[in-house]
Residue frames as qw, qx, qy, qz and C-alpha x, y, z in Angstrom:
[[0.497, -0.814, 0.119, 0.278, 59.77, 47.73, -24.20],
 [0.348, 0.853, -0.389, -0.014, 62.69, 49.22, -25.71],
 [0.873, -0.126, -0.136, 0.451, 66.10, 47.01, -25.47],
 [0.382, -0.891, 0.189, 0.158, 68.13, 48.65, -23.30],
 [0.382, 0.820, -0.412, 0.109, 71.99, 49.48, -24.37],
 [0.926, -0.030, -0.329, 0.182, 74.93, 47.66, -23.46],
 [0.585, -0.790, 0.099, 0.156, 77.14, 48.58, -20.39],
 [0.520, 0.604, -0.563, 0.221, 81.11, 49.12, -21.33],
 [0.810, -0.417, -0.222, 0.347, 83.55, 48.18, -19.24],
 [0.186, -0.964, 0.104, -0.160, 85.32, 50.73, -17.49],
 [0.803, 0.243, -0.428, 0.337, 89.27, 51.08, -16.74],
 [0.220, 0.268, -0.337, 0.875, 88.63, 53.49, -14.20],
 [0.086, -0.758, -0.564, 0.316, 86.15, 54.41, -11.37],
 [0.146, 0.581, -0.176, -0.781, 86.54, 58.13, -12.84],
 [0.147, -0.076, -0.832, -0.530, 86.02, 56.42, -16.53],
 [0.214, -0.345, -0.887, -0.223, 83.17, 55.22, -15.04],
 [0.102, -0.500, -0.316, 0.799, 82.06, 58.50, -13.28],
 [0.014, -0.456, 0.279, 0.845, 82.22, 60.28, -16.22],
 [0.084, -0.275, -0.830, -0.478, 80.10, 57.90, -18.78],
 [0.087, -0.555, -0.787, 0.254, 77.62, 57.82, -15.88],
 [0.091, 0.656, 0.263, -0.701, 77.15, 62.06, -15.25],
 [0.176, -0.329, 0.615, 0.695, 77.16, 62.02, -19.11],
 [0.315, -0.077, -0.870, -0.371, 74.89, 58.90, -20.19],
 [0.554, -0.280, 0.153, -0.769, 71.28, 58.66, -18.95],
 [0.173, -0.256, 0.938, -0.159, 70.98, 54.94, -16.82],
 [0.718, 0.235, 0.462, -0.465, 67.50, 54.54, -18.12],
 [0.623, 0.603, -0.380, -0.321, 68.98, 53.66, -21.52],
 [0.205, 0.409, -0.865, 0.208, 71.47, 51.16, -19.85],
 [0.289, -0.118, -0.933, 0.181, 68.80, 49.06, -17.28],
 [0.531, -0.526, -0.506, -0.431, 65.23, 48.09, -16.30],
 [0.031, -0.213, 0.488, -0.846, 64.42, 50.06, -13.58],
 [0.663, -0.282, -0.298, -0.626, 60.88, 48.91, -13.41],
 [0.838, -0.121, -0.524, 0.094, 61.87, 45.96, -10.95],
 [0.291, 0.385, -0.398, 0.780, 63.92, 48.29, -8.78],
 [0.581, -0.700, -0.415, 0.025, 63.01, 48.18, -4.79],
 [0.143, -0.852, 0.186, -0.468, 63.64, 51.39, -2.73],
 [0.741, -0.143, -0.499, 0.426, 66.62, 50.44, 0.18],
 [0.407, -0.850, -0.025, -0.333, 66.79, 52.31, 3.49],
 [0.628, 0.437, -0.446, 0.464, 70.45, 52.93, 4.53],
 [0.403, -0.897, -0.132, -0.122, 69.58, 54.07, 8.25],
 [0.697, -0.587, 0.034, 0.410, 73.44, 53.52, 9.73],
 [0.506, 0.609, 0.125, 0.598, 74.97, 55.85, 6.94],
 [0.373, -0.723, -0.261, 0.520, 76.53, 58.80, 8.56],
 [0.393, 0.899, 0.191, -0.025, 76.56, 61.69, 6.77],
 [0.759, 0.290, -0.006, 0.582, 79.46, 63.17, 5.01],
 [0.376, -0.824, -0.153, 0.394, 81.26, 65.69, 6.98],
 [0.537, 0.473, -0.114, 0.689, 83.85, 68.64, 6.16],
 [0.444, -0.521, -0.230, 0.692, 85.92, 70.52, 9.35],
 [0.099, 0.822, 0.198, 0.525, 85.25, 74.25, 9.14],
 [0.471, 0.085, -0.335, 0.812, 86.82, 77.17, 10.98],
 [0.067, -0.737, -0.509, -0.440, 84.98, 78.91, 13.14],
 [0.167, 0.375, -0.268, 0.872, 85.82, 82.35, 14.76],
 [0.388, -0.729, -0.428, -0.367, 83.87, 82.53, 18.44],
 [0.217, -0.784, 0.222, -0.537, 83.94, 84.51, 21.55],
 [0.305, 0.459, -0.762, 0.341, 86.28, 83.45, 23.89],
 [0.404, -0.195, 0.418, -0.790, 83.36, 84.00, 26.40],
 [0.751, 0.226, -0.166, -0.598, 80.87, 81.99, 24.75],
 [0.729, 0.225, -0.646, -0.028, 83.27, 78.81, 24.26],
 [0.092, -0.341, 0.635, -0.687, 83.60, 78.92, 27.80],
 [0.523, 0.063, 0.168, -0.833, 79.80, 78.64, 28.35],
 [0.786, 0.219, -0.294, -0.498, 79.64, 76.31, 26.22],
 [0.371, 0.319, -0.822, 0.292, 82.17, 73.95, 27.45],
 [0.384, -0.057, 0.572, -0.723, 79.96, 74.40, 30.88],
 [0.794, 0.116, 0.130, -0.582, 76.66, 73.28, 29.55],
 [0.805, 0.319, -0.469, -0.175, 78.50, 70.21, 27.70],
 [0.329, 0.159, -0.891, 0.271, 80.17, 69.01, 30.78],
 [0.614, 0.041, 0.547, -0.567, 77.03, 69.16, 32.93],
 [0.850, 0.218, 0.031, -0.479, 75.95, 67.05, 29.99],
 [0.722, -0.368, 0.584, 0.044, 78.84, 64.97, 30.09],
 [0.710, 0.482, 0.379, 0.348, 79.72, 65.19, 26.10],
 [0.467, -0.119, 0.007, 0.876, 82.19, 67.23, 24.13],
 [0.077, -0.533, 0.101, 0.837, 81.64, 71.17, 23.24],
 [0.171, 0.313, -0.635, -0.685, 81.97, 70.43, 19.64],
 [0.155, -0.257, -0.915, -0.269, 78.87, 67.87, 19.60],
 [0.005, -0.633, -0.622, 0.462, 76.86, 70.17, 21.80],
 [0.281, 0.473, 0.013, -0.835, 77.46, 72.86, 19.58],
 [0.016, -0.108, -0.917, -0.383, 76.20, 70.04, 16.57],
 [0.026, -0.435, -0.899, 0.027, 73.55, 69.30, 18.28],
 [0.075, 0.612, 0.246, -0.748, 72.42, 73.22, 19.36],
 [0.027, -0.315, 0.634, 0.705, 73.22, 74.03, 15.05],
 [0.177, -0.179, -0.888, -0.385, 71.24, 71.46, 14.07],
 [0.008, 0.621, 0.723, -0.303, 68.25, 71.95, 16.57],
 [0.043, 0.599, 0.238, -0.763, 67.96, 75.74, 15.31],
 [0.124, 0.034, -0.754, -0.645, 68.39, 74.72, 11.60],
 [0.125, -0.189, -0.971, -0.080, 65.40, 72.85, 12.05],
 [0.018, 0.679, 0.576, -0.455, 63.35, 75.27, 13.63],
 [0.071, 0.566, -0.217, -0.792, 64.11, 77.92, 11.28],
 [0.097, 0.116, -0.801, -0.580, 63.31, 75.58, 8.11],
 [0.049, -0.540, -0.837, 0.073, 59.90, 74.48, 9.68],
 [0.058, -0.736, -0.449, 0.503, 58.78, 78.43, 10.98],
 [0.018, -0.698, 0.088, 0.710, 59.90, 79.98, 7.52],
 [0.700, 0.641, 0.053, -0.310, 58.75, 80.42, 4.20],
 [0.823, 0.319, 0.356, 0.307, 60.79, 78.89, 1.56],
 [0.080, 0.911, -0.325, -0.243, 64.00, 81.62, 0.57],
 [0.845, 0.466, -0.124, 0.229, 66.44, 81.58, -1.65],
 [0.551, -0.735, 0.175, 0.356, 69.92, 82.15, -0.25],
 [0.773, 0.213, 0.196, 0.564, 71.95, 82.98, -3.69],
 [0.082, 0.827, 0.070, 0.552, 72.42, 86.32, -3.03],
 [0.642, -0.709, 0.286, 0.059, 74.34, 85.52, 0.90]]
């Protein structure tokens, strides 16, 4: 087996960003020993977006989330996400760099 390189020490998390997206980690440590770790309470990383809808529609929606007794904004989550999901199962593989 090859000897593996020595880590620096870093004066920065960015310092130490940069070596990493730079420097390949198989040169730096024995991965062979490495056990796979299942993070399950992670919550995904979010970003707030603007989104332009009928006045009508948010209305509607507001309805169906208080019969369900949760906000609007998590019903539409949950509506988003349920159609993603159907659309990625019922449809060929596409590229989208050209939307």
């Amino acid at each position: 087996m090859k000897k593996k390189k020595r880590i620096p020490r870093f004066e920065t998390e960015a310092e130490e960003r940069e070596f990493w997206r730079t420097h390949d980690s198989f040169d730096y440590l024995d991965w062979s020993g490495a056990e796979s770790v299942v993070l399950p309470n992670l919550k995904p990383s979010t970003r707030s977006i603007s989104l332009r809808l009928p006045l009508s529609m948010i209305e509607e929606l507001k309805l169906l989330a208080n019969k369900k007794d949760i906000p609007y904004q998590s019903l539409l989550k949950v509506y988003l996400a349920e159609r993603l999901k159907e659309e990625l199962e019922n449809s060929p593989a596409q590229s989208f760099g050209n939307c």
